[in-house]
C-alpha positions in Angstrom: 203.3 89.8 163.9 200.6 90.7 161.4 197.9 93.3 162.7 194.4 93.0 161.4 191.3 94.9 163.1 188.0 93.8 164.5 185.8 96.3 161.6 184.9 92.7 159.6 183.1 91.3 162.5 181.3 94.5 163.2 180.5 95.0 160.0 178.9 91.5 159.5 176.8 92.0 162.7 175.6 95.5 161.5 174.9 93.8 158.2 172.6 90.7 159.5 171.4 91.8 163.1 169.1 95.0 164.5 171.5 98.0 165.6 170.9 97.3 169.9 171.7 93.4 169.5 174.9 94.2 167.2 176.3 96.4 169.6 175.3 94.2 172.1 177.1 91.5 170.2 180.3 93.1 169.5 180.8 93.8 173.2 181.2 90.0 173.7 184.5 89.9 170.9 187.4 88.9 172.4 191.0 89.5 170.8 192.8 86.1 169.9 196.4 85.2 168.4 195.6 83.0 165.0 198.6 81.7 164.4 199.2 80.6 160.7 202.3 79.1 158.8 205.3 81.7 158.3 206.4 82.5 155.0 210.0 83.3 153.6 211.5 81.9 156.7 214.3 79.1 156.5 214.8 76.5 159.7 218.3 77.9 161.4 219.1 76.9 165.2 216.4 76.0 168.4 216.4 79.3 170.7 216.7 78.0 174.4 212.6 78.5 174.3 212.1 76.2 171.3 211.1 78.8 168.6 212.7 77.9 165.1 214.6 81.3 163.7 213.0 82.6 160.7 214.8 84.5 158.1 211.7 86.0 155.9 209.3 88.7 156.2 206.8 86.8 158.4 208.2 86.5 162.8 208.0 83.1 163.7 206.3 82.8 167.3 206.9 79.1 167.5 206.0 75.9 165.7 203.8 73.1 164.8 205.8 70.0 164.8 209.2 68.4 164.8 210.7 68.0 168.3 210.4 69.9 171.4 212.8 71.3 172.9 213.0 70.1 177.3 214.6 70.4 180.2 217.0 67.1 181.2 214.7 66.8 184.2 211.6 66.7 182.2 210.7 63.5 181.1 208.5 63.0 177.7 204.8 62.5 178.6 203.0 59.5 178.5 199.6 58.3 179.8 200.4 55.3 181.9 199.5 52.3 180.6 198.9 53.7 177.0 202.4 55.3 176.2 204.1 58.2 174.8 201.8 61.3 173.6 202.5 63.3 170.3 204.4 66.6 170.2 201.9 68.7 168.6 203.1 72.5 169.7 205.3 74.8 171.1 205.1 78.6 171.2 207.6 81.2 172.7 206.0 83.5 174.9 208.3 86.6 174.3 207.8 86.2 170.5 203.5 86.1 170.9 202.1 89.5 170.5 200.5 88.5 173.8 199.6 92.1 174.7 196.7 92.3 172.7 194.7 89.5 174.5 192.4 89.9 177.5 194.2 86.9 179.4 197.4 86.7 181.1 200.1 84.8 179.1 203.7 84.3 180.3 205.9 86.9 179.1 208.6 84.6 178.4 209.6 80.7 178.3 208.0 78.2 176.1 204.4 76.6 176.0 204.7 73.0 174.4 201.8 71.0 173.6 201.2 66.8 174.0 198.3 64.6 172.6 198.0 61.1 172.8 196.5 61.0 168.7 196.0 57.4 168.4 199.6 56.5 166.3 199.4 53.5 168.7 196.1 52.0 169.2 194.6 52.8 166.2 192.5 55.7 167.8 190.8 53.2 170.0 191.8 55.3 173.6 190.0 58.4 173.7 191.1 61.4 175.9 187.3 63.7 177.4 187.0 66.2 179.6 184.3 63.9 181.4 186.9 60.4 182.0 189.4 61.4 184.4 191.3 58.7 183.5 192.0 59.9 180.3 193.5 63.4 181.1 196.9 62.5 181.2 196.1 61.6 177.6 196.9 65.8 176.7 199.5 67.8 178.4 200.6 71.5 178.3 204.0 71.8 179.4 205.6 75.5 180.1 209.4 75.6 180.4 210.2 79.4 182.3 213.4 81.0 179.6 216.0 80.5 182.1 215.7 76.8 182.1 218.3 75.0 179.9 216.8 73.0 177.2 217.5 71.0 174.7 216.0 69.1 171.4 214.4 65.7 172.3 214.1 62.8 170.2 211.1 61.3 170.0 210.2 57.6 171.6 210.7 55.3 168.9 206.9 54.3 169.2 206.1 58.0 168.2 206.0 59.0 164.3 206.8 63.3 165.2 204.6 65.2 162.8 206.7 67.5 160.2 207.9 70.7 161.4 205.7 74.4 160.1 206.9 77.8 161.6 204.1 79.6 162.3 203.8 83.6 162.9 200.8 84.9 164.6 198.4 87.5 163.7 196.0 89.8 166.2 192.2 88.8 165.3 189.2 89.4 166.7 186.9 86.1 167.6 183.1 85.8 168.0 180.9 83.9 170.8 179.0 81.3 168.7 175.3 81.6 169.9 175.3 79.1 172.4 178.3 80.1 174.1 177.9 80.5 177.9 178.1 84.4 177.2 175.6 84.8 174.8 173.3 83.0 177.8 174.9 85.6 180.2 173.7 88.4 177.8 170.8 87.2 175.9 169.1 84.8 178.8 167.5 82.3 176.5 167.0 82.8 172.9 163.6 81.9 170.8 164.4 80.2 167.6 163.1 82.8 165.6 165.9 85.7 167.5 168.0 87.6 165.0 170.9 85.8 166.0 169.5 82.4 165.4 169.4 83.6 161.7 170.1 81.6 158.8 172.0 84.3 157.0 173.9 85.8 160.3 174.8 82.1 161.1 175.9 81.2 157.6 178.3 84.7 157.3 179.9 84.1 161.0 181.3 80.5 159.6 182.0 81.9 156.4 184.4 84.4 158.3 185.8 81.7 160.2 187.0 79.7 157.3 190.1 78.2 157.0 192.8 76.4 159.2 192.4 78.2 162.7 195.0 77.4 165.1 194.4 79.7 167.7 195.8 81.5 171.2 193.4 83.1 173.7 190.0 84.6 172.1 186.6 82.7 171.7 187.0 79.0 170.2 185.6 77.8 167.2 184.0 74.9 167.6 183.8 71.8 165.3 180.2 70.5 166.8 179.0 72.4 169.8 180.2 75.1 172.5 184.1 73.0 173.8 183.5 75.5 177.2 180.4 73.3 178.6 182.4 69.9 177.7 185.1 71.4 179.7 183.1 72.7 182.4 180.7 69.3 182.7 184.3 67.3 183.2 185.7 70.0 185.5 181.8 69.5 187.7 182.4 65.3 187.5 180.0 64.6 184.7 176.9 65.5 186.1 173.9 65.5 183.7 173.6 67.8 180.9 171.1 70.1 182.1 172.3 70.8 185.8 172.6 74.4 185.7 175.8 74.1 187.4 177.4 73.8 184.0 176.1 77.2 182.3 177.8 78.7 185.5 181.3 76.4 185.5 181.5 77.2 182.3 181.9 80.9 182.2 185.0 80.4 184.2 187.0 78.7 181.4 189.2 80.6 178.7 190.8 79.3 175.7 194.3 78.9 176.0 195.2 77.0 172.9 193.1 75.6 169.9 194.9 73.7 167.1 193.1 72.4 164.0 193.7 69.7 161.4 196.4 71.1 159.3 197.7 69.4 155.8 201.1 71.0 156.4 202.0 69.9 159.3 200.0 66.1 158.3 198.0 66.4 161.5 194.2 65.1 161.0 192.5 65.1 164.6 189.6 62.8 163.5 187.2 63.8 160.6 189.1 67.4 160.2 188.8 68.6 164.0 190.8 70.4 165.8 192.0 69.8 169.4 191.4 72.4 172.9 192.8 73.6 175.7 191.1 75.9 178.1 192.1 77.2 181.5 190.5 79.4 184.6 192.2 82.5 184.3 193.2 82.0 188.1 195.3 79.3 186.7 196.7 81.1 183.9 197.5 84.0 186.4 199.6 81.5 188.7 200.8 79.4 185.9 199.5 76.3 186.7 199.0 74.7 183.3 198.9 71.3 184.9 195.1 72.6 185.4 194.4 72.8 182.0 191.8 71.4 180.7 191.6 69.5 177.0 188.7 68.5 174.6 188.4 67.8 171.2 186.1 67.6 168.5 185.6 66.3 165.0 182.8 66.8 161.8 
């Protein structure tokens, strides 16, 4: 694990907004894991929780990628009547610097991550928070450490994606300003607020550049706020201005965000990046079958 500190996202805020809505602002960070791709590590033998050994400076926490690594009794996902779903992730609890975030991780065992990415309809089937039908269409699996696994091939439908080690660094993440929070805190904001600013606006993306695969913290979103797609599908699709949603959504937490990534050849649409958030409740009792999965693309 790399360490890195919060002082760039205070210091943009005290930069671009007045000094009582900056504080107020930075009270709303939340610590996250960005995990990025190790370097000076070489591919050695699959630990019992999946992670890939590394041999270099950087620790690798897990991997996008290559094969995942299952019980016997587990059998690969698949959303019924479309077919298998893609192995897009899998992270080893006991290797994530987990401590540092504000939810409640496993401390062991293996998180492994399914999308159904269009390899065989052409992207045609589409998997949203707000069609039940689709939700099979994403899966998180977690496998506890003293389950015996083993490396699974892939259905022969399925093209896997290559395999990248990734390590994970401690980051501090920002609420975008039309994150349920910044409702909680700032009730509804005029257009011409400080935080609807051109220049604040412009300097929060320009921090967030780059690939951000991400654990825990505030998402980045490709198009708008992924929490009130999550919580509209979570309410049944009701209609977009029920308040209902403002609410639902302040119960949801990023678990997992992965992006479109050159490395590992993974392109979700027009460079998006795929979600999964999750009540902490949930999290607390493990139940990662109640995840919840968007996605969204430029």
């Amino acid at each position: 694990m790399t360490q890195s500190t919060t002082e760039p996202l205070h210091t943009l805020a005290r930069e671009h907004l007045p000094a009582e809505i900056a504080e107020r602002w930075i009270g709303l960070l939340r610590p996250s894991l960005r995990l990025e791709k190790a370097t000076g590590t070489s591919t050695g033998t699959g630990t019992s929780t999946g992670t890939r050994m590394g041999m270099g400076t950087d620790p690798v926490v897990g991997r996008l990628g290559g094969l995942p690594e299952l019980p016997e009794s587990q059998e690969w996902p698949v959303w019924e009547g479309h077919g298998p779903l893609s192995f897009v992730a899998a992270l080893d609890c006991a290797a994530l610097p987990s401590a540092a975030l504000d939810i409640a991780l496993p401390s062991d065992g293996t998180l492994a991550f399914f999308y159904f990415d269009g390899q065989l309809d052409d992207g045609c089937a589409v998997v949203a928070p707000d069609e039940p039908d689709s939700w099979a269409g994403a899966r998180v699996l977690y496998v506890p450490a003293d389950v015996p696994v083993a490396e699974r091939a892939a259905p022969a439908e399925i093209q896997p994606y290559p395999e990248v080690p990734v390590t994970a660094r401690v980051e501090a993440t920002a609420p975008f300003p039309e994150h349920p929070v910044m409702h909680r805190e700032f009730a509804q904001l005029p257009e011409d607020h400080p935080l609807h600013d051109e220049e604040f606006a412009d300097a929060l993306w320009d921090h967030c550049e780059g690939t951000e695969h991400r654990i825990g913290g505030h998402a980045t979103p490709v198009q708008g706020e992924v929490e009130f797609e999550v919580a509209r599908g979570a309410l049944g699709g009701p209609p977009w201005d029920d308040p209902r949603i403002d609410e639902e959504a302040l119960r949801w937490v990023l678990l997992a965000q992965f992006d479109s990534d050159d490395d590992a050849d993974m392109m979700w649409g027009d460079c998006g990046a795929l979600y999964w958030l999750i009540r902490p409740e949930d999290l607390a009792e493990r139940r990662f079958d109640r995840a919840m999965f968007t996605w969204q693309c430029g």
